[in-house]
N, C-alpha and C positions, 0 to 999 in steps of 0.2 A: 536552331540553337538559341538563337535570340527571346525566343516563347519560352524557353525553358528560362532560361537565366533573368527573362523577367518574373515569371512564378515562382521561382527562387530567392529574387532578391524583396518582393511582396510579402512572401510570408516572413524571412529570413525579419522583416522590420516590423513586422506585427505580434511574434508569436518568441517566446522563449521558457516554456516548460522547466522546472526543478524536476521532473518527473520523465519519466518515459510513459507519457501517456498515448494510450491503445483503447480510449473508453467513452468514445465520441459518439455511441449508440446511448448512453445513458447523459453526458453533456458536454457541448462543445465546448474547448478552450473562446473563452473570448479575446479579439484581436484589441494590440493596443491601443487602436483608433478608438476603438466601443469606450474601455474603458476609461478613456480621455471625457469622450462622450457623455457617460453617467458619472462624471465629477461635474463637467459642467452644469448638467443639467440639476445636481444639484447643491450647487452654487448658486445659480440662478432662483432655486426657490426658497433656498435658505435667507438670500437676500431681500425676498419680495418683490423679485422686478416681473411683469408681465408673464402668463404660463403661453404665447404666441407661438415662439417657437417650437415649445413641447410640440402644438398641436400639428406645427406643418410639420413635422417628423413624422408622425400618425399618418399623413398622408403620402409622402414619401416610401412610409414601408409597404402602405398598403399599392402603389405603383411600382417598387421594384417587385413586390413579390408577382405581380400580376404579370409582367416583363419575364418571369422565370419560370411561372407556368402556361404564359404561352395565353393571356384571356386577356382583357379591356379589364382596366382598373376599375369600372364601376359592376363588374360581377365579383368583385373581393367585399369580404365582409371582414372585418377583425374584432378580435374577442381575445379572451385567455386561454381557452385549453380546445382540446377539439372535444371532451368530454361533454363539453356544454354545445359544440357545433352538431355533436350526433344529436344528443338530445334533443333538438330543434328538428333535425329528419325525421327521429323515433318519433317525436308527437304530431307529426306532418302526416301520418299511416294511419289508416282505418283500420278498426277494429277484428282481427281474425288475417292480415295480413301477413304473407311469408317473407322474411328475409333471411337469406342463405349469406353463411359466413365460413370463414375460414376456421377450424380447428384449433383453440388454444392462439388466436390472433390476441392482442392489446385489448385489456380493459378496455378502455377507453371507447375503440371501433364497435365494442359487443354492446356492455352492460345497459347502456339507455335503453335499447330493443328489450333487455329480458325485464328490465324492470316495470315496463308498460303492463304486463302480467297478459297483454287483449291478444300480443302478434306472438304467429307462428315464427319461432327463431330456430333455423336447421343449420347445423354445422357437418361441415366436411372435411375431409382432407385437402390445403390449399393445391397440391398437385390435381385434384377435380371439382375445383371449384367452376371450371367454366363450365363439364361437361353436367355437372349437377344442375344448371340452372333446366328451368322447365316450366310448362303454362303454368299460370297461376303466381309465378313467385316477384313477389310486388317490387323487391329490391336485394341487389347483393351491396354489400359491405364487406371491404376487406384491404387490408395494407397492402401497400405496394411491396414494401420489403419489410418480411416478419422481425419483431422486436428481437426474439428468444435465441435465432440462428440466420436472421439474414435471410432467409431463402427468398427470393422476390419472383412475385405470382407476374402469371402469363396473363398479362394486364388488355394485348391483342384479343388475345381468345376469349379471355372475357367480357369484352367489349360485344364482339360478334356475336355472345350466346344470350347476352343481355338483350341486346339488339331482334337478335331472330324469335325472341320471347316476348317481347314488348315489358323488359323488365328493367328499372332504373337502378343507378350503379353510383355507389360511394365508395372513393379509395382514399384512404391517410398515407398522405405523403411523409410522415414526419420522419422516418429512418429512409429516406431515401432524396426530398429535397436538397438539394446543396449539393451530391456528389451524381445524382441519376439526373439525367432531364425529363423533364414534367412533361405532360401532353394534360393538361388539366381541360384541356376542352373540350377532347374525349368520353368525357363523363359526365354525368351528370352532375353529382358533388361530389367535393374533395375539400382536404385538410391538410393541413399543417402544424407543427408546432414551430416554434423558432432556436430553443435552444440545445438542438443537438448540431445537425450537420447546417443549419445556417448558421449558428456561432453566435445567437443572441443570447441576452439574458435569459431569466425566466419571467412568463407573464403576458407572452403575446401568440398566438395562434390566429391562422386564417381559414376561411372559410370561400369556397367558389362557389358560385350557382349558377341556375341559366339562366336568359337575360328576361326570361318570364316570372323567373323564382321560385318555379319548377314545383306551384304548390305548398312553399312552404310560409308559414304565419310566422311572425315574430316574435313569437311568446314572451321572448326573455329582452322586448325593445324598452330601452330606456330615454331620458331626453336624449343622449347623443344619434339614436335612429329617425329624429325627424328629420325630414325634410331641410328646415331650418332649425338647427339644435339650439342655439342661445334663443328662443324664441318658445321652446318646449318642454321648459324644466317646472313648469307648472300644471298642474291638472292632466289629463288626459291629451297623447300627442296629437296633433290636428290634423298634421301632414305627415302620412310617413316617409323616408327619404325615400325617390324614385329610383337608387342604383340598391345594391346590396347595402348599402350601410345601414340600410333600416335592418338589417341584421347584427348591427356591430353590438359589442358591449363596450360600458364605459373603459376607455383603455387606462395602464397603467402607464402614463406619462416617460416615468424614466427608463421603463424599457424599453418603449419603440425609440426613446433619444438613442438609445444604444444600439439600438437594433439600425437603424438607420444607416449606420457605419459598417456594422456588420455585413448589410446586405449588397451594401456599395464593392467591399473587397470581393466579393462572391463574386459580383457581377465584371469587374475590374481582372480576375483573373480566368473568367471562363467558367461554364458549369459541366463543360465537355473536357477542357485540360484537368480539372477537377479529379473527375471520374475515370480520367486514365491514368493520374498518378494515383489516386485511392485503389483502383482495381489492381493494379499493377503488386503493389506492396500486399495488398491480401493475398493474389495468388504467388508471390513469392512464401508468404507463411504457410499456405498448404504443399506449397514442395517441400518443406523444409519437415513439416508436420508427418510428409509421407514417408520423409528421410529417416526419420526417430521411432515410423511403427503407427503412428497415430493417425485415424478418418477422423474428417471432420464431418459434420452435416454438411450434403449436397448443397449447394448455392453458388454455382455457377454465376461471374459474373458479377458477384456482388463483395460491397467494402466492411461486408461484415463476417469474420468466420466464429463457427462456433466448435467447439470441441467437447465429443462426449467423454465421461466421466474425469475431467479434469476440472471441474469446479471447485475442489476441493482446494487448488493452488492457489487462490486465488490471494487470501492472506498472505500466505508467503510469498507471494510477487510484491502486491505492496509493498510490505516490509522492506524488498526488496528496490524498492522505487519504479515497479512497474504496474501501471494502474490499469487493470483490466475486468471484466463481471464475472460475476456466480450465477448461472442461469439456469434454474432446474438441472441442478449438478453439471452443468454445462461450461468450459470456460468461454466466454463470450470476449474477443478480440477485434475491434472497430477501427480500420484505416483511415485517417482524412491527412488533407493538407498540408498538416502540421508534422507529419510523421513522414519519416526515412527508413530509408533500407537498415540504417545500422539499429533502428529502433525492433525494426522486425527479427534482424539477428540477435540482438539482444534476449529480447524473448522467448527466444529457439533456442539460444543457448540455456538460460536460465530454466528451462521443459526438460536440456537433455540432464541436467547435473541432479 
């Protein structure tokens, strides 16, 4: 009782929505510490006092998130999107390589692979994506939990089928950080973004490798990838950093200040109490959804449901003051932290009228 009532009384002082928001697969509310956070930080630089503190936040985010998936801070890399994280795997592949993806997964996860024009890119059905892998296939790519309906791939099995193949393995964590728990060590690489289900601003995503670097160059290293950064901002870097940060890109200052708080609540509340009150309110929406006549897509399990051919509603919920997505005519409805029981009946109600 106590665990609850602290999770309770945590969010209950961080978080107060105008909205019934249900749309934390597209962006996280941010808690009121964050936004404390990116006032100060830019107060601080409106002022002109030292940018010191920005940077140990940088380093802070990049140590809680390493803490949340489970790897040593120095195989975290940080950057802005995971767009530009693929992209550094996609140009890591020789020419004529296979990587097998999920079906209609995230931009993001795919498009550096197709746009190489050199690698074979074969998509499947995420339901066989493990059993698809086979000799030859240099890497699979694929989300942990799909953007468009939630469904989250059998990340075990494919682990195993990578493995039995000698084939290396990227999965984006970003719809699923914050409310699943991470095994990022399991894999070869993985990603993140930070402002959906970690609750940060926009502008920071991570990147994990392994502690060799698993092959990958740092294409896109700037001074902050040296070794010693205030020492590499001229001419060619000398040293590259020896942990992952020689993969970081120049960070956005005020969103890892924000981010910093952000990831402090996460971890402050559990990322397993998390994901039993997220899971919990999702599958109260699909009994509710069953109650009215309506399937959703399969996703067992997961804090995101999605609902076929009611995308249409989606306007008229806003309107309405409940914020949820249009997803390839799909109504897409996302539970975290900040959301209650009566939020879900709200929306059930507002489905049946």
């Amino acid at each position: 009782m106590e665990t609850t009532q602290t999770f309770d009384r945590l969010v209950r002082a961080e978080f107060a929505p105008r909205s019934t928001y249900l749309n934390t697969a597209s962006n996280g509310l941010l808690p009121a510490r964050t936004v404390a956070a990116l006032h100060e930080a830019a107060v601080l630089r409106a002022e002109g006092r030292p940018l010191t503190p920005l940077h140990e936040d940088v380093e802070a985010c990049r140590a809680a998130y390493a803490r949340l998936a489970g790897v040593p801070a120095a195989r975290v890399a940080v950057g802005a999107s995971v767009a530009a994280h693929t992209g550094v795997i996609a140009a890591s592949l020789p020419a004529g390589a296979e990587v097998l993806t999920a079906e209609d997964d995230f931009t993001s996860v795919l498009n550096p692979f197709h746009v190489r024009g050199d690698l074979k890119v074969r998509a499947v059905p995420l339901e066989r994506i493990a059993e698809s892998v086979r000799p030859g296939t240099a890497l699979v790519a694929v989300s942990a939990a799909q953007s468009a309906d939630g469904r989250v791939a059998d990340l075990a099995a494919l682990r195993e089928a990578a493995r039995e193949h000698g084939a290396r393995t990227y999965v984006d964590f970003s719809q699923s950080a914050g409310w699943l728990p991470m095994t990022a060590d399991a894999f070869d690489f993985s990603a993140s973004v930070s402002f959906k289900w970690l609750l940060g601003p926009h502008g920071a995503a991570f990147l994990v490798v392994p502690e060799d670097f698993g092959g990958l160059t740092p294409v896109l290293a700037g001074w902050v990838a040296g070794e010693a950064p205030w020492d590499s901002c001229y001419g060619p870097v000398q040293e590259l950093a020896r942990s992952a940060r020689r993969f970081d890109l120049t960070p956005a200052l005020f969103t890892f200040a924000g981010l910093r708080r952000s990831l402090e609540l996460i971890e402050e509340l559990g990322v397993e109490a998390v994901h039993a009150h997220d899971v919990a309110l999702a599958d109260r929406f699909r009994a509710g959804l069953a109650d009215l006549g309506h399937t959703p897509v399969p996703a067992p399990g997961s804090a995101i449901v999605s609902v076929p051919g009611l995308g249409g509603r989606q306007g008229g919920l806003s309107r309405a003051g409940i914020e949820v997505s249009d997803r390839a005519g799909n109504l897409r409805a996302a539970f975290h932290l900040y959301n209650t029981t009566d939020d879900v009946d709200r929306l059930l109600g507002a489905l049946a009228g």
